[in-house]
TIPA-447208 format. One record per residue: residue in three letters; z, x, y of N, C-alpha, C in turn; residue number from 1. Coordinates in steps of 0.001 Angstrom, whole numbers. Each point is the difference from the previous one (the first is absolute). Layout:
% TIPA-447208
SITE   residu      n_c3      n_c1      n_c2     ca_c3     ca_c1     ca_c2      c_c3      c_c1      c_c2   num
SITE      ALA         Z         X         Y         Z         X         Y         Z         X         Y   NUM
...
% end
This chain:
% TIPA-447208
SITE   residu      n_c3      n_c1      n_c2     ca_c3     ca_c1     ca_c2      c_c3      c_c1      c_c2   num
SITE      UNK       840     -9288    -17975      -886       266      1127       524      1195       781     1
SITE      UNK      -883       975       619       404      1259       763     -1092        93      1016     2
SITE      UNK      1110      -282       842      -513      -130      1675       432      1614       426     3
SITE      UNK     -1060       875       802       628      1029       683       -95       350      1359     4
SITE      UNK       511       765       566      -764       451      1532        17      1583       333     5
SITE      UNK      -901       146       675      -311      2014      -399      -791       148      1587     6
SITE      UNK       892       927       504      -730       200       904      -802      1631       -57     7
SITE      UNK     -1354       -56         1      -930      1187      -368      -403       664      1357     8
SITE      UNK       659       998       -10      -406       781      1505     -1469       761      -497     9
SITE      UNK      -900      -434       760     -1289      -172       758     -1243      -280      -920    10
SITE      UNK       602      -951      -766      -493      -505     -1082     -2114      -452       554    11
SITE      UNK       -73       331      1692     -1265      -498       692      -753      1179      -558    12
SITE      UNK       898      1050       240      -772      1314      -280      -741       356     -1253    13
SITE      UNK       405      -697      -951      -682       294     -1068     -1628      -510      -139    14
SITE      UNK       125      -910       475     -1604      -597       -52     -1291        24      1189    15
SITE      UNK      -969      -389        17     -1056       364       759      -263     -1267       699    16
SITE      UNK     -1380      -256       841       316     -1164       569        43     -1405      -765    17
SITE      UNK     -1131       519      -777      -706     -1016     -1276       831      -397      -642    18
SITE      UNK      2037       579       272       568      -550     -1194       -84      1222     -1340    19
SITE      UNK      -536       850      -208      -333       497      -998      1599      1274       151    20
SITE      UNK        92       441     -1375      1422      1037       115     -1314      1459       154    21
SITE      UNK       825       840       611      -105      1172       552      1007       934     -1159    22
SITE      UNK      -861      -444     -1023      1245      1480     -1324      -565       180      -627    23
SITE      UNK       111      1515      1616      -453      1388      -504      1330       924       402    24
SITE      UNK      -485      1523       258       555       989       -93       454        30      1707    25
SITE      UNK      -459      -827       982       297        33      1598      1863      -586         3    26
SITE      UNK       575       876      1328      1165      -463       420      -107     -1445       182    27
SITE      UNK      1108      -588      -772       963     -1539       773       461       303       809    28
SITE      UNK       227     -1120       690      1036       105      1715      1244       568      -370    29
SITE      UNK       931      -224     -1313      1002       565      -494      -478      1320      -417    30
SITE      UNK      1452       347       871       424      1818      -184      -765       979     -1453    31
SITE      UNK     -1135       811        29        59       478     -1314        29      -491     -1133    32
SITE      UNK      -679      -896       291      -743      -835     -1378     -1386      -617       273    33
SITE      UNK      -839       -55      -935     -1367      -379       -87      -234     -1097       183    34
SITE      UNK      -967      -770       264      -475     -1158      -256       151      -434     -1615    35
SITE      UNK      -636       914      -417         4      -492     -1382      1544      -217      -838    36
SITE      UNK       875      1314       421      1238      -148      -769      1036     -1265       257    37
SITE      UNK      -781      -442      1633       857      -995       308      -344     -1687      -408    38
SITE      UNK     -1316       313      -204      -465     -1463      -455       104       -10     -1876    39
SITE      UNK      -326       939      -791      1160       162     -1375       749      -498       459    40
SITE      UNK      1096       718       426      1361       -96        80       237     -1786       294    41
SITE      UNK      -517      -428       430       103     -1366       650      -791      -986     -1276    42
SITE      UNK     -1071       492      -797        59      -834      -813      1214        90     -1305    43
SITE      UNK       639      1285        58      1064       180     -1444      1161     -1399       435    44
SITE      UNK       303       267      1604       978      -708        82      -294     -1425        21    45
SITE      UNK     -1248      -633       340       -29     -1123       -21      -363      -675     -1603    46
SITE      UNK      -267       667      -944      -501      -106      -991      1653       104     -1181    47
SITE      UNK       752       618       667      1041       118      -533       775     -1343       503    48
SITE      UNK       194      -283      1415       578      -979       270       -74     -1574      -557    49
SITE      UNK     -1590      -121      -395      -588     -1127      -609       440     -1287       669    50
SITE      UNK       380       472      1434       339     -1763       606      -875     -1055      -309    51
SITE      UNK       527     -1472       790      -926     -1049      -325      -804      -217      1533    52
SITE      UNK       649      1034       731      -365      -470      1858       788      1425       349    53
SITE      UNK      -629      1059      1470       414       708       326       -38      -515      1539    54
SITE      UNK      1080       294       791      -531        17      1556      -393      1408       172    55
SITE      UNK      -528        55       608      -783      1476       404       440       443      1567    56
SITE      UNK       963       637       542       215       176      1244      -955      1434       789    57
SITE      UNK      -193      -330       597     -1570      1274       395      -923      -169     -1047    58
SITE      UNK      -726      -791       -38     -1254      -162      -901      -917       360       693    59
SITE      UNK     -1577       266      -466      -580       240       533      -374      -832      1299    60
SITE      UNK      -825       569       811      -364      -529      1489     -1107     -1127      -418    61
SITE      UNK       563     -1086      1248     -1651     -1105       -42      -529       442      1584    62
SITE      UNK      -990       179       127      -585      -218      1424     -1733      -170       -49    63
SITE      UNK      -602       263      1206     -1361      -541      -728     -1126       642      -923    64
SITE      UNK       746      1271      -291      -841       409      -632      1285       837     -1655    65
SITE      UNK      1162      -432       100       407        67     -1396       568     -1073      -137    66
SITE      UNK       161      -632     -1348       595      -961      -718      1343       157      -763    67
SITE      UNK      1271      -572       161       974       727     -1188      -402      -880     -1021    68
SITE      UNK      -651     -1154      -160      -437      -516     -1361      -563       386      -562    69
SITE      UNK      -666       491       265     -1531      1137      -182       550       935     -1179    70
SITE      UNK      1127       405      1207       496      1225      -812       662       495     -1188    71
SITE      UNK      1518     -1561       240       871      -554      -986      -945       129     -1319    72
SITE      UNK      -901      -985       103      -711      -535      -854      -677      1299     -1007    73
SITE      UNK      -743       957      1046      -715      1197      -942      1465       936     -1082    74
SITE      UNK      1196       104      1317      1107       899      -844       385     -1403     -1294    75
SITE      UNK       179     -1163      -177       363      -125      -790      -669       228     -1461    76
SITE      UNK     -1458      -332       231     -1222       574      -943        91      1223      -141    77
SITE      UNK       409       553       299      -100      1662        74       988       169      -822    78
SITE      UNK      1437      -802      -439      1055       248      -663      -362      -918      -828    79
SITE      UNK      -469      -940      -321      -348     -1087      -820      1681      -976       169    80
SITE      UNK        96      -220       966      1312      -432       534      -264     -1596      -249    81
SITE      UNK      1065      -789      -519      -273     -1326      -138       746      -997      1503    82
SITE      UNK       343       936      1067       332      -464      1016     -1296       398       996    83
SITE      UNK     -1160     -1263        18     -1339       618        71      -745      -803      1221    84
SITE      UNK      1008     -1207       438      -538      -466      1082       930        84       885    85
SITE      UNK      -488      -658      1421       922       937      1551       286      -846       831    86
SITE      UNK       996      -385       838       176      -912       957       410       907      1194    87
SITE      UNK      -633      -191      1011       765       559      1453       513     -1157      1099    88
SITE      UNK       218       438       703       477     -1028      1259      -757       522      1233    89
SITE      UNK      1039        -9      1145     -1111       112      1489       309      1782      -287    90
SITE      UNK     -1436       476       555      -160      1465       -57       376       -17      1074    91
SITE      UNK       -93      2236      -429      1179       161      1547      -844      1769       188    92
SITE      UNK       377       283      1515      -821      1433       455       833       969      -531    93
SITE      UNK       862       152      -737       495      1250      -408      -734       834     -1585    94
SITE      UNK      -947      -772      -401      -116       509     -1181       807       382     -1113    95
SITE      UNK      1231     -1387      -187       668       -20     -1124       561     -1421        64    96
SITE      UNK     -1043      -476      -877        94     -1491      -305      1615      -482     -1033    97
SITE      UNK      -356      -959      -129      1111      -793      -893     -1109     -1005      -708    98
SITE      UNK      -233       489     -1441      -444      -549      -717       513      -677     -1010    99
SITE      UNK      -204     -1176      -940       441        -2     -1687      -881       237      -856   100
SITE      UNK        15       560     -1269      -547       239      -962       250      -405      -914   101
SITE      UNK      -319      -947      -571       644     -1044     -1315     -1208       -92     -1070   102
SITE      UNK       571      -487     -1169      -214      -579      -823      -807     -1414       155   103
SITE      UNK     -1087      -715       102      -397     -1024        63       450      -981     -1476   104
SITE      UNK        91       363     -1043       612      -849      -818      1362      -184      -474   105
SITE      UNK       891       593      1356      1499      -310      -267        62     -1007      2017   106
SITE      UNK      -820       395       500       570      -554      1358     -1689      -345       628   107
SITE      UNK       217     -1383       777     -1299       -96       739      1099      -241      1443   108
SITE      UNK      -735       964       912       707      -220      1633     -1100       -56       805   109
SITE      UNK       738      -430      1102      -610       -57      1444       644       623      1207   110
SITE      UNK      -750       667       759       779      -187      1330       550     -1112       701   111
SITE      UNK      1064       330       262      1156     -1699       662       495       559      1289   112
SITE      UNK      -427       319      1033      1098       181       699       296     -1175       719   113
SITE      UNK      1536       190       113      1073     -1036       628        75      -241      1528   114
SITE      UNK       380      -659       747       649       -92      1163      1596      -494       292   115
SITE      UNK       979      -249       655       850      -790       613       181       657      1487   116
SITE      UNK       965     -1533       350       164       281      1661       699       940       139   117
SITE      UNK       559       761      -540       640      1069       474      -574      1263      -972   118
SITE      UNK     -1105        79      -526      -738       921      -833     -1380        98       -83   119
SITE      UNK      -692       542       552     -1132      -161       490     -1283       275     -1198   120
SITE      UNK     -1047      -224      -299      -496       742      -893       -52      1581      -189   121
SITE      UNK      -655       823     -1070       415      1280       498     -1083       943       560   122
SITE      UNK      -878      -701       351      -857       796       860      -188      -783      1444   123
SITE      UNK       826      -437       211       472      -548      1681      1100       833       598   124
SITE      UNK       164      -246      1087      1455       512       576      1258      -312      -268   125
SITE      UNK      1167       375      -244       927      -354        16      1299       117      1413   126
SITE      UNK       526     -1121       795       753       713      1237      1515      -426      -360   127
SITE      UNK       530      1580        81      1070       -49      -129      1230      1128      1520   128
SITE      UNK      1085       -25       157       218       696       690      1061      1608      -375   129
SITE      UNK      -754       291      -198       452      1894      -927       697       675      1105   130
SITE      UNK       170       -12       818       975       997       882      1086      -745       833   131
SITE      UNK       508     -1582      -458       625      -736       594      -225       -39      1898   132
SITE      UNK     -1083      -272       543        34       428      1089      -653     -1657       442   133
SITE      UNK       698     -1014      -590      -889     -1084       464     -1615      -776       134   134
SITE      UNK      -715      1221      -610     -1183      -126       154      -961       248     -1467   135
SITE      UNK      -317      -513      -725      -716      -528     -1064     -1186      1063       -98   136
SITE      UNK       -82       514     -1210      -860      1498       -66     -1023      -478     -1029   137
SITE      UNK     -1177       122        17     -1103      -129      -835      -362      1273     -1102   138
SITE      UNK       673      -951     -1362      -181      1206      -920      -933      -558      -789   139
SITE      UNK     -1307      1178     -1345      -836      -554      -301      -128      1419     -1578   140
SITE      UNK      -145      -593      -845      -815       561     -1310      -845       852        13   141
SITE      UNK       176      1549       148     -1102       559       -41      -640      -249     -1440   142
SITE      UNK       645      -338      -852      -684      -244     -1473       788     -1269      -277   143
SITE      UNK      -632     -1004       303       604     -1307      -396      -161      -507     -1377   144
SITE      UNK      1754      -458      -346       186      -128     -1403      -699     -1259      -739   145
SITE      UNK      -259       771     -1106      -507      -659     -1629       340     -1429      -314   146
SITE      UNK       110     -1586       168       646     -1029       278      -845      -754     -1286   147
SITE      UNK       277       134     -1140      -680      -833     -1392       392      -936      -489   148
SITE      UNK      -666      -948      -445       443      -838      -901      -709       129     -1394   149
SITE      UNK       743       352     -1094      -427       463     -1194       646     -1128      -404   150
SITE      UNK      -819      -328     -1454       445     -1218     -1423      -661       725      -762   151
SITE      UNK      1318       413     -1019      -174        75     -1205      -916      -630     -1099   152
SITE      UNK       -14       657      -694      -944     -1074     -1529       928     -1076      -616   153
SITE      UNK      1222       163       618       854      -905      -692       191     -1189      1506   154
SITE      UNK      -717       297       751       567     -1078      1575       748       198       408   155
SITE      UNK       576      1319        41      1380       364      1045      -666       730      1056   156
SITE      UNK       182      -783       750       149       388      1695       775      1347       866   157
SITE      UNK      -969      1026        59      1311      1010       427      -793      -191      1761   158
SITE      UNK       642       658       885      -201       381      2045       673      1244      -610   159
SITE      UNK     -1437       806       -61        39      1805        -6      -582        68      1871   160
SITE      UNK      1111       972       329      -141       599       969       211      1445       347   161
SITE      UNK     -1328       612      -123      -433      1748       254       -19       464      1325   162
SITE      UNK      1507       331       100       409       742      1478      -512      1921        83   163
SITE      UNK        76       317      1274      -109      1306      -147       503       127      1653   164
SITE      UNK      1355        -9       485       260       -55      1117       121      1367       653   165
SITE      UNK       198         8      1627      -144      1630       912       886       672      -535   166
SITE      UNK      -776      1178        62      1096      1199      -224       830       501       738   167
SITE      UNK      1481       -37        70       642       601      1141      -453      2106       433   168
SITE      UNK      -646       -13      -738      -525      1573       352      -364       204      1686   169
SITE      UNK       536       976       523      -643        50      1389     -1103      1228        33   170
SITE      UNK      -927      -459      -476     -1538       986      -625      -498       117      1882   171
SITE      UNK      -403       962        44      -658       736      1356      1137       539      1410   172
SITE      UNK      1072      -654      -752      1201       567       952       428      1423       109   173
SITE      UNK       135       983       816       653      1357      -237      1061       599       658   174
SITE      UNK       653     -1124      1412      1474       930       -41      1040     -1335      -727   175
SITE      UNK      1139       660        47      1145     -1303      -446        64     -1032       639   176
SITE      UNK      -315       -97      1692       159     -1100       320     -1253     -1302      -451   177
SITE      UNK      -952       784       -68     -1227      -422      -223        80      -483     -1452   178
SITE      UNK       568       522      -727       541      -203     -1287       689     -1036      -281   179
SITE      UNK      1119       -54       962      1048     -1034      -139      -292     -1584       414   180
SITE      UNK      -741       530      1421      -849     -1342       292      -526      -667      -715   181
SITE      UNK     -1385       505      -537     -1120      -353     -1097       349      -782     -1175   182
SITE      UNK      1482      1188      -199       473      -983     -1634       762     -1125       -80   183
SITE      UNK       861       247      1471      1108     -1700       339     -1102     -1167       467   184
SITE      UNK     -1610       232      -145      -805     -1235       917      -891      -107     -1612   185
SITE      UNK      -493       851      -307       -63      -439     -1681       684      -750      -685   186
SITE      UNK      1487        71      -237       936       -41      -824        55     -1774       701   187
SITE      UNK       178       -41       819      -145     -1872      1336     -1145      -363      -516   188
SITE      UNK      -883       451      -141     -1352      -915      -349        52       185     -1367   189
SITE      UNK       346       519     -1108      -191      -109     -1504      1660      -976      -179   190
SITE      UNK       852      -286      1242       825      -790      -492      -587     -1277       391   191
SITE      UNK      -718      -352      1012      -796      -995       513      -785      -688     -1407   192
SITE      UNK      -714       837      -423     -1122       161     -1058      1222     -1114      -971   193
SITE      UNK       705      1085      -681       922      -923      -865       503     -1138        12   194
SITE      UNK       471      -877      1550       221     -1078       133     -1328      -703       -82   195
SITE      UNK      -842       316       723     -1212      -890      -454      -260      -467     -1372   196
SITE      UNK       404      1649      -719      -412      -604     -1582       914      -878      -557   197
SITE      UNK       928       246       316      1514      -980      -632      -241     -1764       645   198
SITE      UNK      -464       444       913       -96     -1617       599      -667      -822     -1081   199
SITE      UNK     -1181       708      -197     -1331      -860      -841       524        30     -1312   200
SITE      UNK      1119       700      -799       187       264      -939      1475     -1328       -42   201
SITE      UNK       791        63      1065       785     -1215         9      -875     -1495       271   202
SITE      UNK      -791        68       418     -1263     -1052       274      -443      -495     -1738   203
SITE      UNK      -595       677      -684       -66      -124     -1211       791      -503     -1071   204
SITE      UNK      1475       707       302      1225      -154      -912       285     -1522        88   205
SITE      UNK       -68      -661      1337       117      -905       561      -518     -1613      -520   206
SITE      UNK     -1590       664      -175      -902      -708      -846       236       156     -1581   207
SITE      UNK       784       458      -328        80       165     -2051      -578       849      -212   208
SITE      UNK      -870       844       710      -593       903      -641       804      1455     -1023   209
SITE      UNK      -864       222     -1084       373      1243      -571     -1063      1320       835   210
SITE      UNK      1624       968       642      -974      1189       755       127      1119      -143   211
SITE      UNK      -969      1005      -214       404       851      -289      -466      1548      1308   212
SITE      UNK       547       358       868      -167      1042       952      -231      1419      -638   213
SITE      UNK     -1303       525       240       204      1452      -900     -1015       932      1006   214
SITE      UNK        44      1470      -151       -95       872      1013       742      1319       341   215
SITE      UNK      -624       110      1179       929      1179       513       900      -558      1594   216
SITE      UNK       749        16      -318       866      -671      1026       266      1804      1204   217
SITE      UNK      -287       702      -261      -176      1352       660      1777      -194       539   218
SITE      UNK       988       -32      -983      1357      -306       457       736       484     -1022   219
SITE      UNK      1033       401       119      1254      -653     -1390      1043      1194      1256   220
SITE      UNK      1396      -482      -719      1428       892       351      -257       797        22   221
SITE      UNK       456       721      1583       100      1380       162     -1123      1379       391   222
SITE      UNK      -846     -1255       524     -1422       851      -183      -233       684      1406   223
SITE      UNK       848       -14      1038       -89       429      1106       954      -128      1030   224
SITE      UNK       294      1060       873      1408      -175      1008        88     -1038       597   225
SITE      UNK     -1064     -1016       412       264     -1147       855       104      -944     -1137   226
SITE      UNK        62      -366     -1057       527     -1183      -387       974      -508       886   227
SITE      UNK      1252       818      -171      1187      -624       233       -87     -1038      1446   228
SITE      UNK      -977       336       961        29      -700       996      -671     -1577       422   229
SITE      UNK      -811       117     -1460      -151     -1755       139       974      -906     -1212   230
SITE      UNK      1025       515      -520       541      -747      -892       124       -84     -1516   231
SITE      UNK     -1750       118      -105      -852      -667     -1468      -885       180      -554   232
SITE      UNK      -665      -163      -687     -1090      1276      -202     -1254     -1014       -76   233
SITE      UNK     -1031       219      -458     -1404     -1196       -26       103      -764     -1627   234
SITE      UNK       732      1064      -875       397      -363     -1877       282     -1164       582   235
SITE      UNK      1934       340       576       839     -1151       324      -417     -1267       330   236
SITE      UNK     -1187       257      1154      -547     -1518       551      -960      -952      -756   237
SITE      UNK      -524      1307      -486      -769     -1033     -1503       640      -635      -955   238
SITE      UNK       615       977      -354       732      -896     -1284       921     -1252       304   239
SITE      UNK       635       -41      1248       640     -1393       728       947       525       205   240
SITE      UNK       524       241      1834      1238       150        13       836     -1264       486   241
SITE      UNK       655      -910     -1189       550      -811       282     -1264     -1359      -542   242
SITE      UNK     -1206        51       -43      -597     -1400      -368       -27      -180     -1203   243
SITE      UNK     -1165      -229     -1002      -170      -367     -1466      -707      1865      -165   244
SITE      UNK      1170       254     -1055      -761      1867        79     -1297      -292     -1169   245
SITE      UNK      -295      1186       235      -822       760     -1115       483       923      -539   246
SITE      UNK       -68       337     -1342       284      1184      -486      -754      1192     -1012   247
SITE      UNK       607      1033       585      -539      1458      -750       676      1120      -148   248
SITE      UNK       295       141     -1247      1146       352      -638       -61      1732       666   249
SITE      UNK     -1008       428       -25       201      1296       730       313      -319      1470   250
SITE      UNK      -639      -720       710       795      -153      1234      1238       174       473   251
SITE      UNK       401     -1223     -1168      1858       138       324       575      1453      -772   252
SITE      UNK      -523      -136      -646       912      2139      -308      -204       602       868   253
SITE      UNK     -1530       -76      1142       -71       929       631      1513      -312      1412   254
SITE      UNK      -223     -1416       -17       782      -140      1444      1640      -220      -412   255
SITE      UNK       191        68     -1179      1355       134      -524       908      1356       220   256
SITE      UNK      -801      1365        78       541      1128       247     -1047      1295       714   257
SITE      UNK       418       386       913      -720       637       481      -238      1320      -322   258
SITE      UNK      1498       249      -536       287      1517      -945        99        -5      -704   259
SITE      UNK      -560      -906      -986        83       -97     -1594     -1453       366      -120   260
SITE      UNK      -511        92     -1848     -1030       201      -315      -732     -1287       206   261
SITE      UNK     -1104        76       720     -1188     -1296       807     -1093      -229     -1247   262
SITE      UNK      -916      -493      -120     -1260      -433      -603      -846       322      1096   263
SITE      UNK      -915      1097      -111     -1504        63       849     -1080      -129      -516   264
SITE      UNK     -1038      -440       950     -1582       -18      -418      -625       362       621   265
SITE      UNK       476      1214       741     -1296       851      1027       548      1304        58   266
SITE      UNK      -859      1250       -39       537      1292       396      -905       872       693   267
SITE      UNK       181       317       743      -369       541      1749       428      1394        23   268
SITE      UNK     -1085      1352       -19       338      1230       792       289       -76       988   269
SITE      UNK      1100       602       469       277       115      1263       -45      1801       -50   270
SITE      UNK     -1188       319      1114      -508      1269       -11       656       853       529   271
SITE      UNK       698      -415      1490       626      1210      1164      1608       111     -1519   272
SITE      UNK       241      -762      -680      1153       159      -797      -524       477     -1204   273
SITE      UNK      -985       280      -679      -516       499     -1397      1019      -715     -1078   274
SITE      UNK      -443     -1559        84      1113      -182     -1492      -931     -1646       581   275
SITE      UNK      1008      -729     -1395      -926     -1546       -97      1262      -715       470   276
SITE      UNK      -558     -1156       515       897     -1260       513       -79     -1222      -521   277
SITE      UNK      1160      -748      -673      -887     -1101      -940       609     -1287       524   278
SITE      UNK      -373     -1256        33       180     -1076       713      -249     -1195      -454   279
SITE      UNK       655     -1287       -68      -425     -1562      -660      -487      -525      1348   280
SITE      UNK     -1284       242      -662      -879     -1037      1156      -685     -1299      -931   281
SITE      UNK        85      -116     -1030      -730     -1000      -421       398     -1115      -785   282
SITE      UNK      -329     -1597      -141      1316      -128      -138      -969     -1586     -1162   283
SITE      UNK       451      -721      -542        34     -1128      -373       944      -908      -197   284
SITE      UNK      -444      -863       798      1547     -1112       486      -705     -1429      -824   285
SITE      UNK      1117      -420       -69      -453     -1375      -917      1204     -1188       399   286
SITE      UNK      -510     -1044       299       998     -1284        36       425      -175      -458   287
SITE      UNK      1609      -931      -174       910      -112      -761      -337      -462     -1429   288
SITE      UNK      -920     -1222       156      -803      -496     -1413      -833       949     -1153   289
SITE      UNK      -767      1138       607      -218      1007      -598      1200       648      -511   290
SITE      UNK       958       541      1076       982       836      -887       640      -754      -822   291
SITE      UNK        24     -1266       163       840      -254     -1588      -779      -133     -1728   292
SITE      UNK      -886       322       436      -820       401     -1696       467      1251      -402   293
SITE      UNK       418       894       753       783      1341       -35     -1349       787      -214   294
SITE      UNK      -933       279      1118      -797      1252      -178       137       702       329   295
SITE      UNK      -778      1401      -695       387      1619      -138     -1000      1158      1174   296
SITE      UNK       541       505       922      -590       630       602       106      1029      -686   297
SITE      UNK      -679       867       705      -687      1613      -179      -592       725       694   298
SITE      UNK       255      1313       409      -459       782      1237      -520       843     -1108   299
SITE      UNK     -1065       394      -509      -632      1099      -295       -38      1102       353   300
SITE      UNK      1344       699       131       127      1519       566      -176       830      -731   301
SITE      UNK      -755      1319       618      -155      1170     -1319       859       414      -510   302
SITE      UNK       904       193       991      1401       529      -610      1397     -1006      -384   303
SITE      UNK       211     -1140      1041      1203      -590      -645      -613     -1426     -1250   304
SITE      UNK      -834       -86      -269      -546      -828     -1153      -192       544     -1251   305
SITE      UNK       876       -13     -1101       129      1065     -1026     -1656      -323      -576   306
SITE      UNK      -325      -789      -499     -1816       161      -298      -593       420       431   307
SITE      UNK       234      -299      1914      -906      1082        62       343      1409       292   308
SITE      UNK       615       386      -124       652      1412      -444      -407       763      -570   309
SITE      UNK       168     -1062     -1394      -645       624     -1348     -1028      -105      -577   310
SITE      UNK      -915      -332      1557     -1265      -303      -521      -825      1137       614   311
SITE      UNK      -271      1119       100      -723       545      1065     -1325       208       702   312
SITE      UNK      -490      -915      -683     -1900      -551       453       571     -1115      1013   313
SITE      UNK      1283     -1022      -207       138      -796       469       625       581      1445   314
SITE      UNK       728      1229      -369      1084       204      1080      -590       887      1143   315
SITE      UNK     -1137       612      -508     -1099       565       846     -1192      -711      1252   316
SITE      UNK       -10     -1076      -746     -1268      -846       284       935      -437      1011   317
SITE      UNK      1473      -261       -92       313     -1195      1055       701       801      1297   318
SITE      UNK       -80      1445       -83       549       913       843     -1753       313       843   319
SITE      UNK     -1486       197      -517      -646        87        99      -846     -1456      1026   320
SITE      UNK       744     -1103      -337      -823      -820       159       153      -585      1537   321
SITE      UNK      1377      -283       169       565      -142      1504       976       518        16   322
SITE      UNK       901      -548      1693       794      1040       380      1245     -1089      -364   323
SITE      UNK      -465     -1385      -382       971     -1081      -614       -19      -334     -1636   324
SITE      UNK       920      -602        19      -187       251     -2106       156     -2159      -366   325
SITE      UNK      -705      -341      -451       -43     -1465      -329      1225      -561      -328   326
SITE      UNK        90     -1502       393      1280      -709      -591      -723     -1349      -614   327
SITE      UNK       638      -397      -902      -734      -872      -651      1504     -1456      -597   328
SITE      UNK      -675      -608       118      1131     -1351      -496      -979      -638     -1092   329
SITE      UNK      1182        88     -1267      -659      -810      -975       881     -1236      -347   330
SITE      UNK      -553     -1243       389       488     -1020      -279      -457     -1526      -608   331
SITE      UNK       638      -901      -109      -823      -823     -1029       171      -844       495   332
SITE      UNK     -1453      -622      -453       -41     -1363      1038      -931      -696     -1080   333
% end
């Protein structure tokens, strides 16, 4: 079985309201590329990937007049994709959903979301106190996570949960202080974000469940000057610091050395610098019961994945397609 998660920057843009794809010869929201080259490009890689279930992080938009089922549904026909039906959760105003895209004859799911007393559902509030100042701060999901219960064809029970947490970016800021501010009150609320998710994810563990967390955790070692000042990073809190962990084998390489060679799945122009910036934002974590079947991750990078390397329809399409490159876990159940 091959579970993946891919986050597709502006994957809304490609289609019209009706749901229908827009590939033609008009600009995508991404830099210097077409509509058309980018929705190719997006069927080579998904067609190459051949998962059994994708999470989709920025999927297309639902609101009242577009559908991401709508949409899912036409791109998978459009690729003749056998991951052909769609599950969402609670929609959200940013226009980049968290969808799945599966296979109906390897997995039948539902939306599940959870509660506990100290974990709220995830399109409620969560109060926690982020600046130690005694006083309990109301944090909330601008894109509240993916919370599934999938069974296999064989009756195995997986709790898939499709995160896509804040970005510590301080976007509209322009002097340093304004800078510095923006990104230390980001960086508090995407650590907020993370305990919430860890709660529901120790909530689960709790119950027997097999879970699996996948996404863009918009985190890993080293990704910005203020780490050092809360301790830990949002990876760390997911995966368990100190409870029943989860694990992901790129994770821990990444947080094992900071100056060693890392594993990434995203690469970012950075313009005022003319050169690329590359980063592990995406991640698949799995419970202890999963990792002991011993399954095989995979980051689909153009460049550090020797296939796709040496593939160059493949290695094109996935430089073409987003500004993140897929990770995929194949494991057996």
């Amino acid at each position: 079985m091959r579970l993946a998660t891919y986050n597709i920057e502006w994957f809304d843009a490609l289609f019209d309201d009706a749901g229908q794809l827009l590939n033609d010869d008009g600009w995508s929201a991404r830099h210097d590329i077409t509509r058309q080259q980018q929705t190719e490009a997006l069927g080579i890689v998904f067609t190459a990937m051949d998962a059994d279930a994708v999470m989709i992080i920025e999927a297309p938009d639902s609101n009242s007049r577009r559908d991401t089922d709508r949409a899912l549904k036409t791109f998978a026909e459009a690729f003749e994709l056998r991951t052909r039906d769609v599950l969402t959760g609670f929609v959200n105003d940013t226009q980049q959903e968290i969808a799945l895209l599966y296979d109906p004859s390897v997995f039948t799911v539902r939306h599940a979301p959870g509660e506990s007393s100290d974990a709220p559902r995830f399109d409620h509030v969560f109060h926690i106190d982020l600046d130690i100042d005694a006083t309990r701060d109301k944090v909330s999901f601008s894109k509240p996570p993916l919370e599934i219960e999938a069974v296999t064809a064989s009756g195995k029970v997986l709790r898939l949960i499709g995160a896509h947490l804040k970005s510590k970016a301080p976007h509209g800021a322009r002097t340093r202080d304004q800078i510095m501010r923006l990104a230390i009150a980001n960086r508090r609320k995407q650590l907020a974000q993370a305990i919430w998710l860890r709660r529901r994810v120790e909530a689960l563990l709790e119950e027997g469940e097999s879970v699996i967390v996948m996404g863009d955790l918009n985190d890993g070692p080293g990704l910005d000057e203020y780490e050092h000042l809360f301790g830990r990073s949002s990876v760390e809190i997911v995966l368990g610091d100190g409870g029943p962990p989860l694990f992901d084998p790129h994770a821990e390489r990444a947080l094992a050395s900071k100056f060693g060679a890392q594993p990434t799945t995203a690469r970012f122009y950075l313009k005022p610098e003319k050169r690329y910036m590359q980063a592990m934002l995406d991640y698949i974590m799995v419970s202890e019961d999963l990792a002991r079947t011993r399954p095989s991750w995979r980051i689909w990078h153009p460049f550090d994945d020797p296939v796709c390397w040496r593939t160059p329809e493949l290695r094109e399409a996935l430089l073409d397609a987003s500004d993140h490159f897929p990770v995929t876990l194949d494991i057996d159940l």
